[in-house]
C-alpha positions as CSV (number, residue, x, y, z in Angstrom):
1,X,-6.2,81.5,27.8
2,X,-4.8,84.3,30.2
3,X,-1.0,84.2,30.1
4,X,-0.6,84.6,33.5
5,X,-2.5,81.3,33.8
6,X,-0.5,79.8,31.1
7,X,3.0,81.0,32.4
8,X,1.8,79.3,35.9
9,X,0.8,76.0,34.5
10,X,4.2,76.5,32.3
11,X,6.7,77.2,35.5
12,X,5.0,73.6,37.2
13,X,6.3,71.7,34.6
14,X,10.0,71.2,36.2
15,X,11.1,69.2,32.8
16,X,9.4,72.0,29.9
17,X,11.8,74.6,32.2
18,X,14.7,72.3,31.9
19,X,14.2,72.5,28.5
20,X,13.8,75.9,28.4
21,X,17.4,76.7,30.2
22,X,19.1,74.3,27.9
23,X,17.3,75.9,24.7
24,X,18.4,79.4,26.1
25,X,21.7,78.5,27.0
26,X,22.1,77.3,23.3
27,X,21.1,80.6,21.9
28,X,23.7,82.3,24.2
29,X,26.2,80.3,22.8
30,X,25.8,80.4,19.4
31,X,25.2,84.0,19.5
32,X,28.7,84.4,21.4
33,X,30.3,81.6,19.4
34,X,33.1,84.3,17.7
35,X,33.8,84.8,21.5
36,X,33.5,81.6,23.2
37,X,35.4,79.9,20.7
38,X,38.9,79.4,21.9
39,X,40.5,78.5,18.3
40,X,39.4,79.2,14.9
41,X,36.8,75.9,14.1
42,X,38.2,75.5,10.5
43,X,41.9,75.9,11.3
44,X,44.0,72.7,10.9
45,X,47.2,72.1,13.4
46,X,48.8,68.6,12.2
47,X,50.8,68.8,15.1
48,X,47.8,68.2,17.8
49,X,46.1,65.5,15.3
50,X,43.6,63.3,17.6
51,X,44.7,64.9,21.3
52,X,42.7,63.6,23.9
53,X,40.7,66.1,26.1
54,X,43.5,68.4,27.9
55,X,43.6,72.0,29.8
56,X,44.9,73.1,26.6
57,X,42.1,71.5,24.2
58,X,39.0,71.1,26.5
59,X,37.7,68.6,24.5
60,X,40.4,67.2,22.4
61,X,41.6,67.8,18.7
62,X,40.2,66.1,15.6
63,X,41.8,64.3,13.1
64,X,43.2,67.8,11.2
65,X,43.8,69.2,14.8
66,X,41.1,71.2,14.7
67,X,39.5,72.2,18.6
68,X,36.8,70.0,18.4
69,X,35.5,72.2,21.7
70,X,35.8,75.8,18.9
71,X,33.7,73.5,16.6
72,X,31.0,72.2,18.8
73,X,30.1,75.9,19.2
74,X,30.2,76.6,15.8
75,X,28.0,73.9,14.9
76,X,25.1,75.4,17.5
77,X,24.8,78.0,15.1
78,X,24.3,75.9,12.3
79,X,21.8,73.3,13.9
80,X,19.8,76.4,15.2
81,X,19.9,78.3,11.6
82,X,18.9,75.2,10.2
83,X,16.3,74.1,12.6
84,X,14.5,77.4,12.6
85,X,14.7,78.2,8.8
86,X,12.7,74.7,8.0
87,X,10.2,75.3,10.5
88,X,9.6,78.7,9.8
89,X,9.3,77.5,5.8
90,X,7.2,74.6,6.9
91,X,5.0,76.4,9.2
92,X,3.9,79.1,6.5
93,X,3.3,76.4,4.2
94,X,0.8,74.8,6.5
95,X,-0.7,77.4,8.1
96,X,-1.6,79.1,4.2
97,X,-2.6,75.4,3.5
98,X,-4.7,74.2,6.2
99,X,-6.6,77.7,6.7
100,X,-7.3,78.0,3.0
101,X,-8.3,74.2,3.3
102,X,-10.4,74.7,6.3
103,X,-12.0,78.0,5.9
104,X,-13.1,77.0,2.4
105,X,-13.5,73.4,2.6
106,X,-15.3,72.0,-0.3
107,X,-13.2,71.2,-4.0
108,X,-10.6,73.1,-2.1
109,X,-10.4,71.1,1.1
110,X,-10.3,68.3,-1.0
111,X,-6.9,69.4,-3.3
112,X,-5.1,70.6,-0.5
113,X,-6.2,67.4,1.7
114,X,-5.3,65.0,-1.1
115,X,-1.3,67.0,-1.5
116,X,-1.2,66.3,1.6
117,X,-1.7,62.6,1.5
118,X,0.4,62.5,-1.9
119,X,3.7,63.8,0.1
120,X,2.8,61.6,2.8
121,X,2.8,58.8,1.4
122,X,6.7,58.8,0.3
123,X,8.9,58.2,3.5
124,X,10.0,62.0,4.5
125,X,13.7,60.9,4.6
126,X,13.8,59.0,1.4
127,X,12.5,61.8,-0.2
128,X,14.8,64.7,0.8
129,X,17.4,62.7,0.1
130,X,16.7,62.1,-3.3
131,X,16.1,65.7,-3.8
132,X,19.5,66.7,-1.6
133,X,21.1,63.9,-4.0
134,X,19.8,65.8,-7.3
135,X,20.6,69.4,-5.9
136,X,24.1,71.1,-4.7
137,X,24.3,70.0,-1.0
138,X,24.2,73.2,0.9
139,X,23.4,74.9,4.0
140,X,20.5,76.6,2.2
141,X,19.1,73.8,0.3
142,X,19.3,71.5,3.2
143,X,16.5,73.5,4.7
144,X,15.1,74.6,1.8
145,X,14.1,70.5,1.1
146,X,13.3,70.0,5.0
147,X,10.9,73.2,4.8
148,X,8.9,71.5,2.0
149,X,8.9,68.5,2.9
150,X,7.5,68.9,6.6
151,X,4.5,71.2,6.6
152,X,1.9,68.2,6.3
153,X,1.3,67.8,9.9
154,X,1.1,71.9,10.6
155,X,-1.7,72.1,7.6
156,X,-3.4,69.1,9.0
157,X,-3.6,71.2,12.9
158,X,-4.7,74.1,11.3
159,X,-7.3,72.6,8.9
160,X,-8.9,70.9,12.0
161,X,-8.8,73.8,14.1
162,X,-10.5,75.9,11.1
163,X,-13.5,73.6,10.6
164,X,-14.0,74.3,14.6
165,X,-13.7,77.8,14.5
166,X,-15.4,79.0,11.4
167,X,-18.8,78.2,13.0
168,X,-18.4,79.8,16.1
169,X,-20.6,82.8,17.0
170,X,-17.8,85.6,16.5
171,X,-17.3,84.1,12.9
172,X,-20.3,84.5,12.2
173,X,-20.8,87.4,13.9
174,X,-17.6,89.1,11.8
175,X,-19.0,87.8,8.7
176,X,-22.9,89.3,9.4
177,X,-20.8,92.5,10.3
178,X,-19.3,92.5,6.3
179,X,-16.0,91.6,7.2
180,X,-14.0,90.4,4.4
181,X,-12.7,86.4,3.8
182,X,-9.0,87.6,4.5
183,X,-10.0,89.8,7.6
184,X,-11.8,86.8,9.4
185,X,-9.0,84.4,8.4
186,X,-6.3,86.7,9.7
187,X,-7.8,88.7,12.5
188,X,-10.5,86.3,14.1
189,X,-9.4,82.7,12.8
190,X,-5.6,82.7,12.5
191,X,-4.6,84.0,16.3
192,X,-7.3,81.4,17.8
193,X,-5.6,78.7,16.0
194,X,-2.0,79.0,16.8
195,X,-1.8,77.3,20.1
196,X,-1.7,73.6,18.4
197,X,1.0,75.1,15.9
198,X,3.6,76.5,18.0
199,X,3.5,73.5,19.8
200,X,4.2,71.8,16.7
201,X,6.6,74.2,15.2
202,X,8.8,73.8,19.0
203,X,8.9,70.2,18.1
204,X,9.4,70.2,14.7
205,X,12.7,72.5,15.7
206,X,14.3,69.3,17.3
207,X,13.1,67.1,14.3
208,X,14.5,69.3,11.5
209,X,18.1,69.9,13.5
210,X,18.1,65.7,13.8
211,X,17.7,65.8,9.7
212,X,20.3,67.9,9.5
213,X,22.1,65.7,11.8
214,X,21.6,62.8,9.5
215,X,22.1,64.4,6.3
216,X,25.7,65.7,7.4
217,X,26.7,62.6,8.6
218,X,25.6,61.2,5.3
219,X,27.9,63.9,3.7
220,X,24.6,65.2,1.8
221,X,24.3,68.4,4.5
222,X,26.2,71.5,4.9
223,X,29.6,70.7,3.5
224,X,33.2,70.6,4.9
225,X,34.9,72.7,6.6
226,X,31.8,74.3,7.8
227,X,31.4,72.7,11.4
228,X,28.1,70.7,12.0
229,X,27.3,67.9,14.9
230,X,26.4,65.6,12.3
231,X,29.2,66.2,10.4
232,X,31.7,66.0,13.0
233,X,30.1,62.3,13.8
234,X,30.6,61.5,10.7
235,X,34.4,61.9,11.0
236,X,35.1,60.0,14.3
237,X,33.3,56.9,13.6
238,X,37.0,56.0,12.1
239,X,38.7,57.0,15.3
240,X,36.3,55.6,17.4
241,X,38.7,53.0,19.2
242,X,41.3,55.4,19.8
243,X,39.5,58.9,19.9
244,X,36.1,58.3,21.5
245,X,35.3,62.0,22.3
246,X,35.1,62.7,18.3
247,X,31.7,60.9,18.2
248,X,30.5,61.4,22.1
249,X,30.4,65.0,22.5
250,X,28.8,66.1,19.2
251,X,26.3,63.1,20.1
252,X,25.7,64.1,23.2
253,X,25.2,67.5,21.7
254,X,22.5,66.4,19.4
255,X,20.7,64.5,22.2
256,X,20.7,67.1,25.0
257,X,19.6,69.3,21.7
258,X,16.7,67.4,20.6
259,X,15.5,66.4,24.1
260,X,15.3,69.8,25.1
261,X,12.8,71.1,22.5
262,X,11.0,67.9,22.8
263,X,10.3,68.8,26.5
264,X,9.9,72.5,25.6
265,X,6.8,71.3,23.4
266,X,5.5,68.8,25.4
267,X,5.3,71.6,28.3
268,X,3.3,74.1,25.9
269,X,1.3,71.1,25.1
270,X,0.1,70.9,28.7
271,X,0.3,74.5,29.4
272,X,-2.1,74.9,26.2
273,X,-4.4,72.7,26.9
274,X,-7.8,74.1,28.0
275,X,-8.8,70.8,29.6
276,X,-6.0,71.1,32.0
């Protein structure tokens, strides 16, 4: 498709550009957090324990007196480190996966096909945490597990769109030519098939920063005092008679989060889509 015609159909869909804004405007911040945070995240002040929202503390204090506004920012950073390290992990799994599976097809199809089925079959969120539960919890092994544990659906996309493309005429074309098994894969195959994947990897952005989510409010994520959404719902849902904005604003956070990258896929989804 000719990206002028994609950016077009792109810039109609009013929603995919809200998206867009709110995903950008989250990148701004968490690459300015050191600067836009007006206290230090991590820095207790038992004298403002639990302050309601004031000129002062824009968005009230925490239990420790920590800015809760200084640690929403900080916790940007983390949800976006986290979201785009799995996917990234995830998305190299599958695409290795599903083109080897595709290209192939065959015994190989096959293995790959029937992995594929085996990791489905266990519940994605029982599993990492039973493997978060075995391991340190940590910022790196939380994505590590989310990485391998969600690059099924990308290997399934690129298998398909492999068994489509390996019979078209400048396959075979390439491979008349004497063009290697590599070369095709990576220079003919591979760029043809990564329309359905980055719509996937935009959506599986907001899915892996919602596991995150969880897992920190499970206390099995990134660990105190590093600031996280989910974490910082975790500890208002004591408070939550006498300090709601504890749990509002870092769930608001993770809603406006999520939505955004869910409308960000769903408009490359229509932009992408040759029937259109």
């Amino acid at each position: 498709m000719n990206f002028k015609v994609f950016l077009k159909r792109y810039a109609q869909n009013r929603l995919a550009l809200v998206g867009t804004i709110l995903v950008l405007s989250l990148f701004l911040i968490s690459a300015a957090s050191a600067w836009l945070s007006p206290y230090d995240p991590d820095k207790p002040d038992p004298r403002n324990r639990l302050k309601p929202p004031s000129r002062e503390h824009v968005l009230g204090t925490d239990s420790l007196g920590r800015d809760v506004l200084s640690r929403m920012i900080w916790g940007a950073r983390v949800s976006l480190k986290v979201g785009f390290v799995a996917v990234g992990l995830a998305t190299s799994i599958g695409l290795i996966l599903g083109a080897v599976a595709g290209y192939y097809g065959g015994w190989v199809d096959s293995m790959v096909m029937r992995l594929c089925d085996l990791m489905l079959c266990f519940p994605s969120m029982f599993l990492i945490l039973a493997v978060i539960a075995i391991l340190e919890p940590s910022i790196w092994n939380v994505m590590a597990v989310i990485g391998l544990t969600s690059w099924m659906g990308v290997a399934r996309l690129v298998r398909a769109e492999f068994i489509t493309l390996k019979n078209r005429d400048f396959t075979l074309a390439a491979r008349a030519l004497g063009a290697s098994d590599p070369r095709i894969i990576l220079r003919h195959l591979l760029p043809n098939a990564m329309a359905p994947v980055l719509v996937a990897a935009t959506l599986g952005v907001a899915g892996a920063i919602l596991t995150e989510s969880a897992l920190s409010f499970l206390g099995l994520g990134v660990q105190p005092p590093t600031a996280t959404w989910g974490a910082m719902l975790s500890d208002g849902k004591d408070y939550l008679s006498r300090a709601w904005w504890l749990s509002v604003y870092p769930g608001l956070a993770i809603l406006v989060t999520v939505l955004s990258y869910n409308l960000m896929g769903e408009g490359l989804r229509d932009a992408l889509d040759p029937r259109g």
